[in-house]
C-alpha positions in Angstrom: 84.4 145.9 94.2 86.1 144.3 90.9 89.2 143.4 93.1 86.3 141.3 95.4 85.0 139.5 93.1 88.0 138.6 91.9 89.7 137.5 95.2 86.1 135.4 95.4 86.9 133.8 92.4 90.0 132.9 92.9 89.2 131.9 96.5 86.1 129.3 94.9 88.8 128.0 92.3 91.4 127.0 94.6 88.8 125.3 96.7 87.7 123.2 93.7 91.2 122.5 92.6 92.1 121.0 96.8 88.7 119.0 96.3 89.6 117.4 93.1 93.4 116.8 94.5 91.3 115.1 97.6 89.1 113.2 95.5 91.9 112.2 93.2 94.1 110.9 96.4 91.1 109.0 97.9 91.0 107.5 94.4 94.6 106.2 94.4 94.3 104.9 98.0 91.1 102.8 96.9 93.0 101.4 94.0 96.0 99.6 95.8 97.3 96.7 96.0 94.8 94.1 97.7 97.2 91.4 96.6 100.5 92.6 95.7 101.3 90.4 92.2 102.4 91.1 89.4 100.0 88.2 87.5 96.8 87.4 87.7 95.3 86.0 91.4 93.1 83.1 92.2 90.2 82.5 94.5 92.7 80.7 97.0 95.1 83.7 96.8 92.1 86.1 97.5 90.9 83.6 100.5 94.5 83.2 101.9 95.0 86.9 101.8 91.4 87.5 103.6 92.0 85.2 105.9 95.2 86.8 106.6 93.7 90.1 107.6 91.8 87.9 110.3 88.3 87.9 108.4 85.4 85.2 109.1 82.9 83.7 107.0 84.6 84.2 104.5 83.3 84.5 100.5 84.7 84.5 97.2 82.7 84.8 93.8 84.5 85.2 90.3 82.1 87.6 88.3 84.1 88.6 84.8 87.7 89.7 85.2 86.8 90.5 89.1 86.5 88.6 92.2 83.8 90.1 94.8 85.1 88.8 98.4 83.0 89.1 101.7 84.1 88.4 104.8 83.0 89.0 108.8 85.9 90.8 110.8 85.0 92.4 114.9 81.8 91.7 113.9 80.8 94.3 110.6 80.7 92.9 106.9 82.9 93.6 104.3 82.5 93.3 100.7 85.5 93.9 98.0 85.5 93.8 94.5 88.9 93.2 93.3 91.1 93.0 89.7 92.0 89.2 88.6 94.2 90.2 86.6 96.3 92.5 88.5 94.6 92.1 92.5 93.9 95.5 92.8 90.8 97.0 94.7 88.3 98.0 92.1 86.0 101.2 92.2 82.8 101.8 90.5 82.6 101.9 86.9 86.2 99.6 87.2 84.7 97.0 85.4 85.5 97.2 81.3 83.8 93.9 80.2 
């Protein structure tokens, strides 16, 4: 019985150490590069770069060191958040104003 338990521990840590590695990953994905640059980006660049990716309607607001961007593409609306000074996506709790 002790061997059980053990082999159940070990099965419940390894499943919590995959689901932190996924969370982790999902992370890193949501943190790339919206605008590649190594300097800060502008409204226009953000626009340009929106536009790009074939949005509509599109939406630009500077709030802090962020811009939030909306824009309508096949139809659904999408809402970034995204770093001025380095154009990456932003995440919750991103913001350290």
């Amino acid at each position: 019985m002790g061997n059980r338990i053990a082999f159940a521990l070990a099965g419940v840590v390894l499943a919590l150490g995959i689901a932190g590695m996924v969370v982790a990953y999902h992370e890193m994905e949501l943190r790339q590069a919206f605008v590649p640059s190594d300097k800060p980006v502008s409204e226009d660049i953000i626009k340009q770069k929106m536009q790009e990716a074939k949005y509509n309607d599109i939406q630009v607001m500077h709030l802090g060191s962020a811009f939030v961007t909306t824009g309508v593409k096949d139809g659904r609306t999408d809402t970034f958040v995204v770093d001025a000074r380095s154009g990456r996506l932003m995440t919750a709790g991103d913001d350290d104003d």
